[in-house]
N, C-alpha and C positions, 0 to 999 in steps of 0.2 A: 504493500500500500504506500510508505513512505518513498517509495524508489520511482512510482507513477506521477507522485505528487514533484518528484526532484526533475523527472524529466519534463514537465508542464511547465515549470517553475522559470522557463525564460519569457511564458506569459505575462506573467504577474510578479516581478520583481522585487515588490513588497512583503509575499506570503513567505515566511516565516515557519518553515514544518517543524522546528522544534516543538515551538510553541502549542502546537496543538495537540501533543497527547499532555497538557499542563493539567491539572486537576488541583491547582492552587488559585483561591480565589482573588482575581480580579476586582480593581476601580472600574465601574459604570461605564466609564467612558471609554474607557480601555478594550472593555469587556463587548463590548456594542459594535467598538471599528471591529474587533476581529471575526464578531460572529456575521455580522452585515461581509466583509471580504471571504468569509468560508461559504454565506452561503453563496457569493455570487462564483466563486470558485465551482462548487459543484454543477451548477446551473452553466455556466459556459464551456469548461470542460465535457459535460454531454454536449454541446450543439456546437463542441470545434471541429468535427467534420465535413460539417452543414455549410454550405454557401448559401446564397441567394437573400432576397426578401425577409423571406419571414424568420431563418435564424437571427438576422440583424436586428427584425423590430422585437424578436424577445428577449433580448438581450439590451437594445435600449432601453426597453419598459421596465428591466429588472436591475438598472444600474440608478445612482442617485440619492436610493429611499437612507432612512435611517436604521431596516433594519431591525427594527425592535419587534419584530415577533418571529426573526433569526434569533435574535439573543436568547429571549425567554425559552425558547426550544432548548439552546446551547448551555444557558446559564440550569436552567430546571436538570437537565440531565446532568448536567455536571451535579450540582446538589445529589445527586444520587448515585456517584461513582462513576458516572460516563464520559470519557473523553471527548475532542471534538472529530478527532477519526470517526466516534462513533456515533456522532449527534449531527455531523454536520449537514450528511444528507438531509434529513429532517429538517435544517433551518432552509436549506437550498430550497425543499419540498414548499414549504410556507411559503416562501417570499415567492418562487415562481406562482403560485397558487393566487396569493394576495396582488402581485402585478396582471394575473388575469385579470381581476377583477376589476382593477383601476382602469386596464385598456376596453374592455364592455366598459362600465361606466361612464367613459368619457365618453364613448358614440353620442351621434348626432340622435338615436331613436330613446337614448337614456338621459343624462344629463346635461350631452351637447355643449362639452368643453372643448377649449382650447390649449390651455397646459398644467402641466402637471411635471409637479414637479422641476420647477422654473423652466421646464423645456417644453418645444412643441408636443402635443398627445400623439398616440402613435397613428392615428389616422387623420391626423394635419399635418405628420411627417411622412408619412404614406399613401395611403388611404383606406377606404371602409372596411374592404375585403382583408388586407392586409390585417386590418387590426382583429377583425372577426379571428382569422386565421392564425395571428401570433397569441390570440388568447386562447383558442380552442387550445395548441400546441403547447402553452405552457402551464395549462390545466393536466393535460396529457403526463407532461414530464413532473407536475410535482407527485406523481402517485406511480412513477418510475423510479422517482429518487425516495419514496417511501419504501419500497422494494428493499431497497439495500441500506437502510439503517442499522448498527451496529449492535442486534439485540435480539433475542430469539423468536421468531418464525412466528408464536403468536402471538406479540408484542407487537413485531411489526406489523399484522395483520390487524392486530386492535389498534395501532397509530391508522390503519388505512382507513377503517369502517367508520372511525372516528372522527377523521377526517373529511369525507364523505358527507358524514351527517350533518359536521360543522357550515362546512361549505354549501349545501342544497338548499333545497325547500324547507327542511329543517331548521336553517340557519342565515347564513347570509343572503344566499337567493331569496329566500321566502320576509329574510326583512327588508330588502330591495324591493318586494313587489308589493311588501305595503307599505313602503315609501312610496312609491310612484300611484300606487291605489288615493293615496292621501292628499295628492299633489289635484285633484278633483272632488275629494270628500266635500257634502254638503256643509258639514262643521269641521275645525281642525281637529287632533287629535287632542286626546288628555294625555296625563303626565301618568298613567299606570300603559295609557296605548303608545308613546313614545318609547318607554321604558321595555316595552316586549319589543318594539320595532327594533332600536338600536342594538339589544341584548343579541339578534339575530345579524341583522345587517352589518357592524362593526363589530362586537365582544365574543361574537363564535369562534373567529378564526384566534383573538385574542387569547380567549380561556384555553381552546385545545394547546396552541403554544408553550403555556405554561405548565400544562400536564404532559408534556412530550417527556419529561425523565420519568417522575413516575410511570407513566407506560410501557417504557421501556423497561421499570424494573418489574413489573407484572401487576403494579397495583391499581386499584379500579377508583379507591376513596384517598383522597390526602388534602390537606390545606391548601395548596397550592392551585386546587379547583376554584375555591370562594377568592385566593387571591386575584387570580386571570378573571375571574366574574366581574369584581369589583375595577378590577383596571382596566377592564375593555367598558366600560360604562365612564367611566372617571375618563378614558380617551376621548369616547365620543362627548362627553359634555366641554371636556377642553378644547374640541373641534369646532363646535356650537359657541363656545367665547370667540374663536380665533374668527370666526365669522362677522361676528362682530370689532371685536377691538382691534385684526391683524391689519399686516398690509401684503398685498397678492405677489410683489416684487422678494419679501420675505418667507410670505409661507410658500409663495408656489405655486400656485392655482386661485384664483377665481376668489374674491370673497365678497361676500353680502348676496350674496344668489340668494340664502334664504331666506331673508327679508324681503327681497327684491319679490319673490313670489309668493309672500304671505305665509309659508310654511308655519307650522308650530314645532318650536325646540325647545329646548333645555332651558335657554334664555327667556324667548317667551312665556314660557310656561312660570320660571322661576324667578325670573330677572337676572339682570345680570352677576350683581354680588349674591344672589342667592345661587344662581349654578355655580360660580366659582365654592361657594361654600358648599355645596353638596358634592361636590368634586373630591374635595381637600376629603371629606367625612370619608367617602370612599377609601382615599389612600392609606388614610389613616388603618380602616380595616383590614384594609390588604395587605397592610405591614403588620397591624398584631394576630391576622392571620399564619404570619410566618416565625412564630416567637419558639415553636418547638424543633425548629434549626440551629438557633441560636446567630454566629457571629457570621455562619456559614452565608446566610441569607440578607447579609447586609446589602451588596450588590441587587440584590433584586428589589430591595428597599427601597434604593437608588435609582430605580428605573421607576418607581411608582411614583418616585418623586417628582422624576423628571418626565413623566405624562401632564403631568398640571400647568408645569413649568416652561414646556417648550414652548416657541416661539413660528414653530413651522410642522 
């Protein structure tokens, strides 16, 4: 494995293979560059065979992000004895997964953006087909690079089905469709109908993230579930400020669309310092969620933190 990773390695100049059989805990920030570069390592290494179109726009769609629901794959398994040998497929798996989504969402039949991620969306730097196709494709590869996570056979099998669920009708798909159902409802949504919406749409892919060690180590129940609960909800409301207070040159894409359309969010629903305060409540649970790890879990502490806090 190490000697594949050595020969790839005039790609990426910066990767680092020592480093990743480390099972010493990492600073946040630390910990976030390298699981964001393992997983774009996994992810471009499958499609370095591939010319044309569409290995390019999935691989544009999957460079840029910050990542963090690479880490929580990487950082959770690590909590559990897993190196990034053996996690890193798995954060590759998410992020190709989570950039599908972004390139559907920004079509002209969904959201009908223009960029993402301070860059053109992939069918403003390609087009329609193009982007339908690098998404199918990288839906495709993130439940190839589930295949080969470093954990036994029905571990992997429970990262895949769990996967699945997160991502579907069950999950993000199906809180996508009642976002877009809503964007026509006769009345806006309430603050218990936002709260299922978002839990689906953005904290599906969130929570399974955080439970990737535990799955790996065969366990079905652990903390780390209600932590990813809480922190994919605590994203999305910090996403819902940034709507309002950001600037589109910083975060990246597009903002005040919601208001522009009348939407009901977190904001509206709460106001403004009342989302930021039901945010904060969240992280706070999601870190004394994490107290029977002890120092071990500081790092993901960190990243709870730093959901609130970002600025993009």
């Amino acid at each position: 494995m190490l000697l594949g990773l050595r020969l790839w390695m005039p790609d990426l100049p910066h990767f680092n293979v020592e480093r990743i059989v480390d099972l010493t805990r990492k600073p946040f920030v630390e910990a976030l560059a390298n699981a964001a570069e393992s997983a774009q390592w996994n992810i471009e290494f499958h499609l370095s065979t591939l010319r044309g179109s569409i290995p390019d726009a999935m691989k544009y769609a999957t460079a840029g992000g910050k990542g963090l629901r690479a880490f929580l794959a990487m950082e959770s398994a690590r909590l559990h004895g897993f190196d990034s040998v053996r996690s890193g497929a798995a954060a590759g798996a998410i992020e190709a997964l989570h950039a599908y989504s972004l390139v559907h969402d920004d079509l002209p039949c969904m959201d009908d953006d223009d960029l993402r991620r301070g860059q053109p969306t992939v069918h403003r730097k390609w087009d329609e087909a193009t982007a339908v196709l690098a998404g199918d494709a990288l839906q495709a590869l993130a439940f190839q690079l589930i295949a080969q996570v470093g954990c036994p056979v029905e571990a992997r099998l429970n990262l895949s089905a769990t996967l699945a669920i997160a991502a579907g009708a069950h999950g993000m798909v199906g809180g996508q469709a009642m976002d877009i159902a809503a964007e026509t409802a006769d009345a806006p949504l309430t603050l218990d109908e936002i709260t299922k919406l978002q839990a689906g749409k953005t904290g599906a892919l969130i929570r399974w993230s955080a439970m990737v060690g535990p799955r790996m180590a065969g366990l079905h129940n652990d903390p780390l579930d209600v932590y990813g609960e809480c922190l994919g909800l605590a994203f999305q409301i910090a996403d819902d400020v940034l709507d309002v207070e950001g600037d589109a040159a910083e975060v990246g894409k597009a903002v005040g669309k919601d208001a522009d359309a009348g939407k009901a969010t977190f904001v509206t629903l709460l106001g403004l310092q009342g989302a930021k305060d039901r945010a904060a409540e969240l992280v706070a649970e999601a870190c004394d969620r994490l107290s029977c790890y002890g120092d071990e879990a500081e790092t993901l502490k960190e990243a709870a933190r730093f959901v609130i806090a970002r600025r993009k």
